[in-house]
N, C-alpha and C positions, 0 to 999 in steps of 0.2 A: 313420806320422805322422798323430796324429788333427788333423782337421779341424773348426772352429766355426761356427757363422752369428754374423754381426753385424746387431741387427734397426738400423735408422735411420729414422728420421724423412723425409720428404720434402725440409724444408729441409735436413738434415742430407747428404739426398743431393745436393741442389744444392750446397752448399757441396766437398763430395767433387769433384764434376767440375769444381769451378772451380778448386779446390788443384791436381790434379791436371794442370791446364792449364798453372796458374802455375808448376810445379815444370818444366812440358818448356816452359818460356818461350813458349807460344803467347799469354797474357795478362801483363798487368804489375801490381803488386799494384795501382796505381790505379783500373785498368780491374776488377780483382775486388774490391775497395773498394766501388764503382759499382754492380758486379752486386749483391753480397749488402746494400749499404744500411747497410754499416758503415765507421768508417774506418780508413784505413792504418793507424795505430800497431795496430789488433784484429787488420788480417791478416796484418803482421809478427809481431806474438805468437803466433797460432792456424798461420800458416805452421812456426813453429819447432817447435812441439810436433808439426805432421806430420809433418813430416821426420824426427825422432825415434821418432816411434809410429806413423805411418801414420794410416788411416782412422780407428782408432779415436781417436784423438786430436777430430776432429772431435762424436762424442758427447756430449751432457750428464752430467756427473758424477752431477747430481740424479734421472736417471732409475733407477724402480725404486727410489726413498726417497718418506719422509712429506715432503709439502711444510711448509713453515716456518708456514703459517698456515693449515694443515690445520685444522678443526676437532675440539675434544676428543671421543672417544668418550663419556664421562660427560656433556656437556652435550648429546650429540645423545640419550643414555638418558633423560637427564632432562626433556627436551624432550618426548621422544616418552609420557614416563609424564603428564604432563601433560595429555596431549590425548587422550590413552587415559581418564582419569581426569574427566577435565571438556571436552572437546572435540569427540568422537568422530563428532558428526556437524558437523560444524562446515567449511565450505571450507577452503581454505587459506593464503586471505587473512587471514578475520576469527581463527581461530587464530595466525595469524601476531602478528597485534595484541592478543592477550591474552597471546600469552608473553611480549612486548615491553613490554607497557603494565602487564601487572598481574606477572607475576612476573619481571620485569624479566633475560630473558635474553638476550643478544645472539646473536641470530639469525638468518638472510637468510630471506627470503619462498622463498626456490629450494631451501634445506634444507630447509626444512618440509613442501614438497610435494613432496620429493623421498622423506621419512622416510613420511610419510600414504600416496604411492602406494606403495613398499614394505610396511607394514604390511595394506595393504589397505584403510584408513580411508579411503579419496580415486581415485573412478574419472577418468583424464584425458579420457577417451572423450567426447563428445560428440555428442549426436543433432544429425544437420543438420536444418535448418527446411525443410519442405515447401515452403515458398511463400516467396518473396522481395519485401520490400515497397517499393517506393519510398522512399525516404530526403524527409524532408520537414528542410528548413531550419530552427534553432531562432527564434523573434522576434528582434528585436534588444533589445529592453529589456524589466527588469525588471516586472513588471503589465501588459503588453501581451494577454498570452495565458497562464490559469492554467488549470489541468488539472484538475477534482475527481471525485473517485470514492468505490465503496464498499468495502472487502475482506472479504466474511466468510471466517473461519476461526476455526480453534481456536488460539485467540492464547494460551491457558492450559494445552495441550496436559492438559487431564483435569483442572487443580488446580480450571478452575470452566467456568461452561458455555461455549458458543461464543458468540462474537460480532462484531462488523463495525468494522473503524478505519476511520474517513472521515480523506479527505486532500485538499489543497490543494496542487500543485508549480506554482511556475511554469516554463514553458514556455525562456524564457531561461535559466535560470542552472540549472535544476535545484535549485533548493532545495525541501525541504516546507516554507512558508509557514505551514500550520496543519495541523492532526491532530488527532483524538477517538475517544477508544471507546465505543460506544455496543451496546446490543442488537443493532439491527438498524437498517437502511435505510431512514429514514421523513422524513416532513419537519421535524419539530419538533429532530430530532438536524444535519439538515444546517444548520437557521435557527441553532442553537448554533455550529456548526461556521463558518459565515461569519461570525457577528458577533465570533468569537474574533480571524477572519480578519480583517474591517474596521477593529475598535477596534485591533488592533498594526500593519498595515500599509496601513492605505487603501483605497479603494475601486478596484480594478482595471479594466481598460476591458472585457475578457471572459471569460466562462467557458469551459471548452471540457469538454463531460459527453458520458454513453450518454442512450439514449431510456427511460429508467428513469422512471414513471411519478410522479416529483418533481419533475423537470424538464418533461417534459413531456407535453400530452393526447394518448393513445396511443388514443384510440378515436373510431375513422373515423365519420363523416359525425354529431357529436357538434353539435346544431343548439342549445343554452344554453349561454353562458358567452363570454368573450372571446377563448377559444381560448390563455388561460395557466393554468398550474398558479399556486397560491398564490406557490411557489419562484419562476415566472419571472415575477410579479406584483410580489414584494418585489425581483427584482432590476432590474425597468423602473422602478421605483419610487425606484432609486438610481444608475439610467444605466447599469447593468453588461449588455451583451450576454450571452446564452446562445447557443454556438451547440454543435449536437448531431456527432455520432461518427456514423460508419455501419458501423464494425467496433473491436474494442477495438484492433486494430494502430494505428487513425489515431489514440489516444490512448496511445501507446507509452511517454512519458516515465511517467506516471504508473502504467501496469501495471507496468513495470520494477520502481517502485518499488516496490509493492507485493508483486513478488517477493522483493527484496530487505530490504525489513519482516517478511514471511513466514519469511525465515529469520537475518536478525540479530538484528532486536527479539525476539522468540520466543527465542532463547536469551540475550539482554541479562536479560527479564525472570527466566528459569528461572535465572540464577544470583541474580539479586538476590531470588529465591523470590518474585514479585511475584503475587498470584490473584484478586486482584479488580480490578473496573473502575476504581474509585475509585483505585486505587494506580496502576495503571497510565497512568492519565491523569497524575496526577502526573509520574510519571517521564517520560512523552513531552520533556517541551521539553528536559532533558539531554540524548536520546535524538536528538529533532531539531539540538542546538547542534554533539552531534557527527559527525554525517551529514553535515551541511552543512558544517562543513569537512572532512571528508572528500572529498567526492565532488561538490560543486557546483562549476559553470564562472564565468567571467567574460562576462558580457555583450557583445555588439561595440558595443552605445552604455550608456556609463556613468548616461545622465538617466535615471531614474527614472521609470515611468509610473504610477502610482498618486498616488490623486488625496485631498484631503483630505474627511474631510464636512462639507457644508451645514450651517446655522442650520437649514434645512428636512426636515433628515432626520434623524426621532427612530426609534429601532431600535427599541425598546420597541415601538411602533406599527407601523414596517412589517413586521415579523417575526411579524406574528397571522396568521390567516386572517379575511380580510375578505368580508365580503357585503352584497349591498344588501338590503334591507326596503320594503316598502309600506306606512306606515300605516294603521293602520285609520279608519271614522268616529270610532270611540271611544279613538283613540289606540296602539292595542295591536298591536303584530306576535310573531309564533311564531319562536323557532329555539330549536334541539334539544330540540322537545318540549316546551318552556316558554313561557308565555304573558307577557309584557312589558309592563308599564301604564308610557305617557310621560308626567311627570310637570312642569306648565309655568305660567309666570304669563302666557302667552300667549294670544290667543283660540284656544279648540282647532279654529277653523273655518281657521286658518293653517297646518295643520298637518296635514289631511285629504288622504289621497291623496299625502303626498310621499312621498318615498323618504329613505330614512336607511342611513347605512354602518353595519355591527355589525363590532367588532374583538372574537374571539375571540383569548383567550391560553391560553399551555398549561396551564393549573391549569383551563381552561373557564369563567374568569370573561370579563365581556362588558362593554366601553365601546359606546355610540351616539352616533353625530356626527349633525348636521345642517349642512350649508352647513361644516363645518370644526368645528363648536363643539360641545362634548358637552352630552348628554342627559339630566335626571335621570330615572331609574326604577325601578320596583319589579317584581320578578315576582310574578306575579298565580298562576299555579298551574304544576304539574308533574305528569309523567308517565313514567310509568317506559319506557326504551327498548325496542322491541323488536326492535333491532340495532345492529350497528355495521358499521366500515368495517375489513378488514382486510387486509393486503399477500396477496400471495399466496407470500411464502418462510414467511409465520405460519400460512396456512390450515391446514395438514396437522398443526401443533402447535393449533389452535386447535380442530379437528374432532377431534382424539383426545381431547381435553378435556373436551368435551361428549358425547362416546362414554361418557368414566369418569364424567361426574357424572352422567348418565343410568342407567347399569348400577346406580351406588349407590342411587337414586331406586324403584329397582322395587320392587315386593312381588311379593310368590308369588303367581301366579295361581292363586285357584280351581279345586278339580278340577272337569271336566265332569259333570253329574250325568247319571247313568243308570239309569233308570227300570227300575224291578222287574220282572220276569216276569212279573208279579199285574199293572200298569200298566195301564187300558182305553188308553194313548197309544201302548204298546211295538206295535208291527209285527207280532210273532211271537206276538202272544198271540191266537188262536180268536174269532173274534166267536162272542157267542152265537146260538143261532138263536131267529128271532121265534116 
């Protein structure tokens, strides 16, 4: 007489010893009702079928079959050629939402990175973090405390050169606020990047930046100047605090993001074939509209902290680089190598010795105020520079530059000349004797 295993389930085996019980009347079906969390009429039905068939009776019919809502083989093929196809390096979330959103396949987020770690598209592995940072509390309202930074990278992945998105999150809710691509990390792209900020959402109460030398004077025992950058001039200028990072963990919100920029937008734009700056500034605010609801929170105080602007605060104006000047006897003050004649129906003896603010803008043209009021003037002469100011991530692009216009600039050196053997100057030639 051959013999079988019957495999069972755990429940299945509780269930066994509670029939089992019921059947030599140590239990009553109420009290096994009780135990398994089913009621009487199930253990009167599933008792009879014991009784009949024994243990196996107890088993699911449906083990060892396709569930009913099994997913199709073809939609998990189809799926998977997909992300083979346009996805391949893609997480498993933002995949998730392009086969959902754009080729409209019904999905679970748990297939998909169930299909990606089988294929080998999607490591689950994750490096633990060296160091653990204290958890800082978000603000409670919105514009209390906004986050700005730089990200350079290859945001065009080879279609055009690298360059750097500045961003704006606030600290509350996680939203990007404002966003630009720009070159590189300088002040005239960050002055764009706030007044984008300002004019759509208000003036915020603070900043929260690195010690990146736009922000702030990074060079000790520095005895001229008020001890602000231009950036934290035009933002005392508007009531906005700066206040500085001492590692990028303590601005986490905003790294994050720029992780997460790093690898969504990056292939947002490579599907939309996006390769310049200009285009891609475009598409930012779709790009931001759907971020934020994606992935921003709700604040724990609904009021608002951002603030409207002033009668007194014209952007135009605060967003130059500003400097004081000394007038001369004869009216005339220097910057950038240009000479200035003040031009006045005033006595020019009222005018000797003051000081005047010069607002430079970014095209390098120049207003002069006095007392508030502007200047008429003419430039008197010029001179050509013979330097400028340059970051130090441009240095090394800026120094190989001057390497190549240099090399083009040479001529062939002259050969040495060397004097004949016959020479009375050559060494080795005999003096005659007297």
């Amino acid at each position: 007489m051959k013999t079988g295993h019957i495999i069972m389930s755990i429940n299945e085996l509780e269930r066994s010893d509670a029939f089992l019980k019921l059947k030599e009347k140590i239990l009553t079906q109420t009290q096994v009702a009780e135990l398994l969390g089913i009621s009487v009429r199930q253990v009167k039905r599933i008792f009879k079928e014991y009784k009949n068939h024994g243990t196996a009776a107890l088993i699911s019919k449906k083990k060892g079959q396709k569930g009913n809502r099994r997913l199709a083989e073809s939609l998990k093929d189809l799926a998977l050629a997909y992300i083979r196809e346009k996805y391949r390096d893609f997480g498993p979330l933002l995949a998730h939402e392009k086969l959902t959103e754009v080729h409209k396949l019904k999905i679970s987020l748990t297939v998909v990175r169930k299909l990606m770690i089988q294929d080998g598209l999607w490591n689950p592995e994750r490096k633990q973090r060296k160091r653990v940072y204290q958890l800082r509390e978000r603000r409670p309202r919105e514009g209390e405390l906004v986050q700005i930074d730089g990200s350079p990278h290859d945001w065009f992945e080879g279609r055009a050169p690298k360059c750097t998105l500045l961003k704006c999150v606030d600290d509350a809710t996680g939203k990007i606020l404002a966003a630009l691509f720009v070159p590189t990390e300088a002040l005239w792209p960050y002055y764009a990047l706030m007044k984008q900020y300002i004019v759509n959402h208000g003036r915020p109460l603070s900043l929260y930046s690195d010690k990146h030398g736009v922000f702030r004077v990074n060079k000790t025992g520095a005895l001229t100047g008020n001890g602000l950058t231009q950036f934290g001039r035009a933002m005392k200028d508007l009531n906005i605090a700066v206040v500085f990072a001492n590692t990028p963990q303590a601005k986490g919100r905003v790294e994050r993001k720029n992780r997460v920029s790093q690898d969504r937008l990056v292939k947002e734009m490579r599907l939309l074939n996006i390769s310049t700056i200009e285009e891609a500034n475009a598409f930012l605010p779709a790009y931001i509209e759907d971020h934020n609801r994606r992935f921003a929170v709700l604040p724990k105080d609904p009021n608002n902290a951002h603030r409207p602007l002033l009668s007194e605060h014209n952007l135009d104006l605060i967003f130059t680089i500003q400097e004081f000047r000394q007038l001369s006897k004869n009216l005339t003050i220097s910057h950038n190598s240009t000479l200035y004649q003040i031009k006045t129906d005033r006595d020019p003896y009222t005018l000797r010795k003051t000081k005047v603010l010069i607002y430079e803008k970014e095209d390098e043209s120049i207003e002069i105020f006095y007392n508030g009021k502007p200047l008429l003037f003419t430039p008197y002469n010029s001179q050509e520079k013979q330097g400028g100011d340059v970051s130090s991530k441009e240095l090394n692009e800026v120094i190989e530059t001057l390497i190549k216009n240099q090399d083009q600039k040479k001529t062939p050196l002259k050969p040495k000349y060397k004097p004949s053997g016959k020479h009375p100057w050559n060494p080795w030639v005999p003096k005659k004797k007297r």
